[in-house]
FIMARSE-475064 format. One record per residue: residue number from 1; x, y, z of N, C-alpha, C in turn. Coordinates in Angstrom, 3 decimals, decimal comma, padded with zeros to 6 digits. Layout:
num->NUM&n_px->X&n_py->Y&n_pz->Z&ca_px->X&ca_py->Y&ca_pz->Z&c_px->X&c_py->Y&c_pz->Z
...
END
This chain:
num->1&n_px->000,831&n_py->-001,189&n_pz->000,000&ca_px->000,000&ca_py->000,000&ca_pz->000,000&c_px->000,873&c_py->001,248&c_pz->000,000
num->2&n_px->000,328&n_py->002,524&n_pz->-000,462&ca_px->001,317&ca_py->003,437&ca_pz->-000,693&c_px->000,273&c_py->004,567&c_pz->000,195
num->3&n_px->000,769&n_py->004,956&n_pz->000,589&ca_px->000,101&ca_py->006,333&ca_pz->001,835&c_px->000,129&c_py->007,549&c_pz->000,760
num->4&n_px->-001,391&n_py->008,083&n_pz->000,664&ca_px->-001,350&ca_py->009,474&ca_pz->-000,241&c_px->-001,475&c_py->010,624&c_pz->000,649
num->5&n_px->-001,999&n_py->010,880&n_pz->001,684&ca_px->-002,534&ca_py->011,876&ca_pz->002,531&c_px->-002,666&c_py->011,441&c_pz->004,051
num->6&n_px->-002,609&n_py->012,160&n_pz->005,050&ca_px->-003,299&ca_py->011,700&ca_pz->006,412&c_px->-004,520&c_py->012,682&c_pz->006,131
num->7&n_px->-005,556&n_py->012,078&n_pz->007,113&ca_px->-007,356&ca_py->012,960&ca_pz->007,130&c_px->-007,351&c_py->013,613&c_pz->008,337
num->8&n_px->-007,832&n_py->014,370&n_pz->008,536&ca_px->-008,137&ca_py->015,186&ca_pz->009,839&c_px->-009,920&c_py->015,259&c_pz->010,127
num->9&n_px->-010,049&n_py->014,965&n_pz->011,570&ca_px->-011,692&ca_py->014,880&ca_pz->011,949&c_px->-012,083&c_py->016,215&c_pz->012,116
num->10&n_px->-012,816&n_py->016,873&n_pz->011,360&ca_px->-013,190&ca_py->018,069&ca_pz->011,191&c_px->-015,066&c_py->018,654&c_pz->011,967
num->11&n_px->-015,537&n_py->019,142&n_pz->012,221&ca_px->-016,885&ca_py->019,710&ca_pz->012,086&c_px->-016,618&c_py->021,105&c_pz->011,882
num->12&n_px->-018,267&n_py->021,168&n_pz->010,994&ca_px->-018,591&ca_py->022,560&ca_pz->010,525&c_px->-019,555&c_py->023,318&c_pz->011,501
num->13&n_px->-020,308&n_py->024,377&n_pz->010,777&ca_px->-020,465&ca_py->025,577&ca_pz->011,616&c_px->-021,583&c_py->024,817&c_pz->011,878
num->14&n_px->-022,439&n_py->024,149&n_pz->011,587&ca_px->-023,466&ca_py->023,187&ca_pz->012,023&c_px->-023,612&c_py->022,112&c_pz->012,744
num->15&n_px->-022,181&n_py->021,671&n_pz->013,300&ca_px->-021,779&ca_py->020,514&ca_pz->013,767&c_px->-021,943&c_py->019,316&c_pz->013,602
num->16&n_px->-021,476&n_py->018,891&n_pz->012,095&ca_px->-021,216&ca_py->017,593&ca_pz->011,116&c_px->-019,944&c_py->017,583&c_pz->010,422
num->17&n_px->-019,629&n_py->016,607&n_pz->010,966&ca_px->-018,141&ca_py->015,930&ca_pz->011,120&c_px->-017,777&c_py->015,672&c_pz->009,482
num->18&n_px->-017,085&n_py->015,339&n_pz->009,441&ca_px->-016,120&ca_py->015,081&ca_pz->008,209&c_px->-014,742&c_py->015,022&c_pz->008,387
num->19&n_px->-014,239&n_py->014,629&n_pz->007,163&ca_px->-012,783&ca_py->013,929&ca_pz->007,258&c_px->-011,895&c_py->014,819&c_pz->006,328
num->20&n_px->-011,408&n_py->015,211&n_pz->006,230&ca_px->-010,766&ca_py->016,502&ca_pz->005,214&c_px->-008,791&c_py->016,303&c_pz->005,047
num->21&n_px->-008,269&n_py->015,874&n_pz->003,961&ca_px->-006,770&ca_py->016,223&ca_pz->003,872&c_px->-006,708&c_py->016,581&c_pz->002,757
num->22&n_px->-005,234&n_py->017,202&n_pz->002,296&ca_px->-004,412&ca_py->017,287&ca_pz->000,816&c_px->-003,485&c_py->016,930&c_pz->000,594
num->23&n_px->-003,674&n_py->016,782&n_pz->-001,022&ca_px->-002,411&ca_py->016,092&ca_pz->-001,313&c_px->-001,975&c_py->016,794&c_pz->-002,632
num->24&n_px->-001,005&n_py->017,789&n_pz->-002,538&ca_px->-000,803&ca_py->018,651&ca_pz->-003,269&c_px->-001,726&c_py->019,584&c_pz->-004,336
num->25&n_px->-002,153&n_py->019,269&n_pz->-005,516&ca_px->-003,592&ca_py->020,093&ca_pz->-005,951&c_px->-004,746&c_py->019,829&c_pz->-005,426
num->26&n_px->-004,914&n_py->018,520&n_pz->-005,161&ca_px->-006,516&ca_py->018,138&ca_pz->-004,524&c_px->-006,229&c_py->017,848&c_pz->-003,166
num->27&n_px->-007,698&n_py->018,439&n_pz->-002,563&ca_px->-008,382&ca_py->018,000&ca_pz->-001,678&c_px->-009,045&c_py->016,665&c_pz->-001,141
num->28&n_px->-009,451&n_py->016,168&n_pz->-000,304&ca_px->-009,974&ca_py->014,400&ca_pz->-000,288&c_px->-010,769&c_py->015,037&c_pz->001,244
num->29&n_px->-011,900&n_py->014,234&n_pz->000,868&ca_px->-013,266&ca_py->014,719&ca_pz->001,767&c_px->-013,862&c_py->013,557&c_pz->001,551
num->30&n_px->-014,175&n_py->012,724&n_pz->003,217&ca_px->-014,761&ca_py->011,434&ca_pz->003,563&c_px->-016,027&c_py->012,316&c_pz->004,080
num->31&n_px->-017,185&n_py->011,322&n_pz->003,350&ca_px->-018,926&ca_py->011,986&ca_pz->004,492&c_px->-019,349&c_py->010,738&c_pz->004,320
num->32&n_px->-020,410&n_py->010,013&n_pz->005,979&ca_px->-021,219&ca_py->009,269&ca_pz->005,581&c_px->-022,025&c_py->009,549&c_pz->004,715
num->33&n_px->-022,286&n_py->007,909&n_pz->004,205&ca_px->-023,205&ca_py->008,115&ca_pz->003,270&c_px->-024,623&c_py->007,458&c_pz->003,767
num->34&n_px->-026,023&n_py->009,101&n_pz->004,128&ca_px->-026,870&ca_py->008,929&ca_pz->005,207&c_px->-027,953&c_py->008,451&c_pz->003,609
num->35&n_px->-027,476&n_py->008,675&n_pz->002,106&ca_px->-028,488&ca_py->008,138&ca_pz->001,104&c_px->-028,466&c_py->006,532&c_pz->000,877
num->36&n_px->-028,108&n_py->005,493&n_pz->002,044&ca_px->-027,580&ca_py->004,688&ca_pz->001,743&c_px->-029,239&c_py->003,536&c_pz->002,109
num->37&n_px->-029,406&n_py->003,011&n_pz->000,871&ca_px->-030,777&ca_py->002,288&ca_pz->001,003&c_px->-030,553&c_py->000,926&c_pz->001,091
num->38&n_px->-029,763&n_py->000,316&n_pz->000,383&ca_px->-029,429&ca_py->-001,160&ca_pz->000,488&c_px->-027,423&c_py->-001,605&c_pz->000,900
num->39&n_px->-028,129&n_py->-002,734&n_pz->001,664&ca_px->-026,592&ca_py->-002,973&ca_pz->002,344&c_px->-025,767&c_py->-002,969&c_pz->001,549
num->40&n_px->-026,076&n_py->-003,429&n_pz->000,112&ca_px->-024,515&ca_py->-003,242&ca_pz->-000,965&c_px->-024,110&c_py->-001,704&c_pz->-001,321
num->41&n_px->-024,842&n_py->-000,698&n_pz->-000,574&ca_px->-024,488&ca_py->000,554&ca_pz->-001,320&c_px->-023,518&c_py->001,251&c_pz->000,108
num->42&n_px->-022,774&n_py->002,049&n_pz->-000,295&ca_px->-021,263&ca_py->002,372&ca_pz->000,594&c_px->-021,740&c_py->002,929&c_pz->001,396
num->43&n_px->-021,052&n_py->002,833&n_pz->002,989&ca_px->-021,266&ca_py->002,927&ca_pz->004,057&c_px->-020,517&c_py->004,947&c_pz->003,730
num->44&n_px->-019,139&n_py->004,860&n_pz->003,417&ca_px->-018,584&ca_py->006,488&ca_pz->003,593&c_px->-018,550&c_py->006,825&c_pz->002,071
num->45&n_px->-018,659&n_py->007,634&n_pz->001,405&ca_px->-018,328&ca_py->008,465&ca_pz->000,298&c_px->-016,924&c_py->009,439&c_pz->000,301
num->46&n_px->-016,078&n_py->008,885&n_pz->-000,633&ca_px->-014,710&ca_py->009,896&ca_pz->-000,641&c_px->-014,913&c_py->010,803&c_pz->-002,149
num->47&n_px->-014,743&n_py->011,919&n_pz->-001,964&ca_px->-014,872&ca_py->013,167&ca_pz->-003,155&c_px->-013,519&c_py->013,861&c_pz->-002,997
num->48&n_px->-013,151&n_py->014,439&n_pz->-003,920&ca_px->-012,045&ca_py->015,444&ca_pz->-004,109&c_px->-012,283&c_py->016,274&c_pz->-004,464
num->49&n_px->-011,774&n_py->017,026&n_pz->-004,604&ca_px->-012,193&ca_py->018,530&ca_pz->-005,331&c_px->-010,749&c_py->019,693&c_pz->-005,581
num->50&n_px->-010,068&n_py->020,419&n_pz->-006,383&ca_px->-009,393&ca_py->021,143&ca_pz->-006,470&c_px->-008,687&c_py->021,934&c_pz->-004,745
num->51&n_px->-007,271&n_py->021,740&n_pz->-004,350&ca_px->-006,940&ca_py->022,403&ca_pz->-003,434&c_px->-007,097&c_py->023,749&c_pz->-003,180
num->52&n_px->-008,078&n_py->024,852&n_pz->-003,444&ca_px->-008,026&ca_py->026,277&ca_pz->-003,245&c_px->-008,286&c_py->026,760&c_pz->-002,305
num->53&n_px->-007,737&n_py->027,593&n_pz->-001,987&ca_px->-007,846&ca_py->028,338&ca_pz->-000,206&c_px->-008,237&c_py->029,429&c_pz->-001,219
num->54&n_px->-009,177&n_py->029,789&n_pz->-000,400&ca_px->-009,794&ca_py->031,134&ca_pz->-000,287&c_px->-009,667&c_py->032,397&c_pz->000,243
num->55&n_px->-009,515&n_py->033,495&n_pz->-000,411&ca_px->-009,088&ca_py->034,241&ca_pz->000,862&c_px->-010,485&c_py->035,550&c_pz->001,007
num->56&n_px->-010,688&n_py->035,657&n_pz->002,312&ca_px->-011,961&ca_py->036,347&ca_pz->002,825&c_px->-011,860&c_py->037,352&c_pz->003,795
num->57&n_px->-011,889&n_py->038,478&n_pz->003,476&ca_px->-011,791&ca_py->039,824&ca_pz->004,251&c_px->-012,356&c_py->039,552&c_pz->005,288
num->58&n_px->-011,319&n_py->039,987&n_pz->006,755&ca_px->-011,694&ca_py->040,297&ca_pz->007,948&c_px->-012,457&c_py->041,239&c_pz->008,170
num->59&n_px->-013,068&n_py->041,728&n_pz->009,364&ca_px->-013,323&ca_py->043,369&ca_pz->009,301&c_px->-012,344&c_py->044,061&c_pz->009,701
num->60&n_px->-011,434&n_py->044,043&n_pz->010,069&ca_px->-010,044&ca_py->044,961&ca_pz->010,308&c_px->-009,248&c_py->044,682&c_pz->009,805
num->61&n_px->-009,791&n_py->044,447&n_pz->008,085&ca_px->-008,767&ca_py->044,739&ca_pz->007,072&c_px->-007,778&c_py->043,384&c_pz->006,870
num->62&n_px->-007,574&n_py->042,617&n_pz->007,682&ca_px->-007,037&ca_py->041,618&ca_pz->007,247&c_px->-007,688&c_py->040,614&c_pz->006,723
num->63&n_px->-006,932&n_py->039,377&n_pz->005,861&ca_px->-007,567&ca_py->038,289&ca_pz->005,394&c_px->-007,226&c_py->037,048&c_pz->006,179
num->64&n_px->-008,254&n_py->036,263&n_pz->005,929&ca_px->-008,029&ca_py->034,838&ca_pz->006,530&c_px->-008,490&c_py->033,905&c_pz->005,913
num->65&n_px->-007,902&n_py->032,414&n_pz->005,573&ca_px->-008,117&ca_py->031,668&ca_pz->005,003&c_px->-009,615&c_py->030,810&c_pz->004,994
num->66&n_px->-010,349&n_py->030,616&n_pz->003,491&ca_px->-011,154&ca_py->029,589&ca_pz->003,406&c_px->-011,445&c_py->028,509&c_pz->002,762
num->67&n_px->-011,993&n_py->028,017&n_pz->003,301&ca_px->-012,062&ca_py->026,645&ca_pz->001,940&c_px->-013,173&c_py->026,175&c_pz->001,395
num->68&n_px->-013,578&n_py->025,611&n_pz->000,641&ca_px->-014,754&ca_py->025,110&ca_pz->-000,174&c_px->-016,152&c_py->024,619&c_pz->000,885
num->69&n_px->-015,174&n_py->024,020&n_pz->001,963&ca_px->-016,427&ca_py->023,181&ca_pz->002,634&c_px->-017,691&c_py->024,721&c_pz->003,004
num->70&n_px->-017,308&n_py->025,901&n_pz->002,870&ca_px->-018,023&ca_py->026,754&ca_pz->003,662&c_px->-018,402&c_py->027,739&c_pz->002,020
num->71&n_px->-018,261&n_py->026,858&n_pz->001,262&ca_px->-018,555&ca_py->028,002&ca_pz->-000,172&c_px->-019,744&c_py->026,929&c_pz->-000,528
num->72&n_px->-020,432&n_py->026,237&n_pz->000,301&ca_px->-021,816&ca_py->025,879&ca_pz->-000,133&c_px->-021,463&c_py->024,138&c_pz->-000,391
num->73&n_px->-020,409&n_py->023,298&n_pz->-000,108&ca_px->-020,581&ca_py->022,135&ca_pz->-000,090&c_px->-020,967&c_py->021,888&c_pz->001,588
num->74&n_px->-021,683&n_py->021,021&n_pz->001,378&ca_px->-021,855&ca_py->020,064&ca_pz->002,826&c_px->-022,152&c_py->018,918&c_pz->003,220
num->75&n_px->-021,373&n_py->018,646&n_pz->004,352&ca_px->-020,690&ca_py->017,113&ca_pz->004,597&c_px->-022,231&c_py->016,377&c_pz->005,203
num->76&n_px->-021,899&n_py->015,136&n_pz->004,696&ca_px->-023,527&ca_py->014,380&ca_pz->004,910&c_px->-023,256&c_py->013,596&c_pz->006,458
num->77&n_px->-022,018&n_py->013,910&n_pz->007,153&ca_px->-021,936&ca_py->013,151&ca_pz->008,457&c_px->-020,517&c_py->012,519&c_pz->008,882
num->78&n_px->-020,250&n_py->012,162&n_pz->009,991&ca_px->-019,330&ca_py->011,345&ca_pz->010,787&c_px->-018,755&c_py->010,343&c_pz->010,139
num->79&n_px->-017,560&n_py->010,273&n_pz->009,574&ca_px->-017,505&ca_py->008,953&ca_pz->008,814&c_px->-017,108&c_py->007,335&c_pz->009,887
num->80&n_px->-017,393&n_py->007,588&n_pz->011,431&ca_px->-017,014&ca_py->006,622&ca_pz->011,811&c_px->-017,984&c_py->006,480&c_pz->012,785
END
């Protein structure tokens, strides 16, 4: 096996967990999967998406970093 990334246990401003690392351009994002109807269909869902940090005006003029999960994706749950 070859190691691409470590994940980090994350929650958002709603408090739903997710799994979030990078690996140089992309991103890798674990969410349960809560659409899951029959036992053969996957317990976690892994997505990627482009590495971009965001950057988002403070109110005192400085910036601070953001990332996608808060530009309107959202995590479907705890992957464990």
């Amino acid at each position: 096996m070859v190691n691409v990334t470590g994940l980090w246990l994350n929650t958002d401003k709603h408090d739903n967990k997710y799994m979030a690392g990078n690996c140089g351009a992309v991103r890798y994002w674990v969410f349960k999967n809560l659409n899951k109807r029959n036992e053969g269909d996957p317990d976690y869902l892994l997505k990627i998406s482009q590495n971009i940090k965001k950057m988002k005006p403070k109110a005192d003029g400085e910036e601070e970093e953001e990332d996608e999960l808060s530009h309107g994706m959202q995590p479907d749950g705890l992957p464990f």
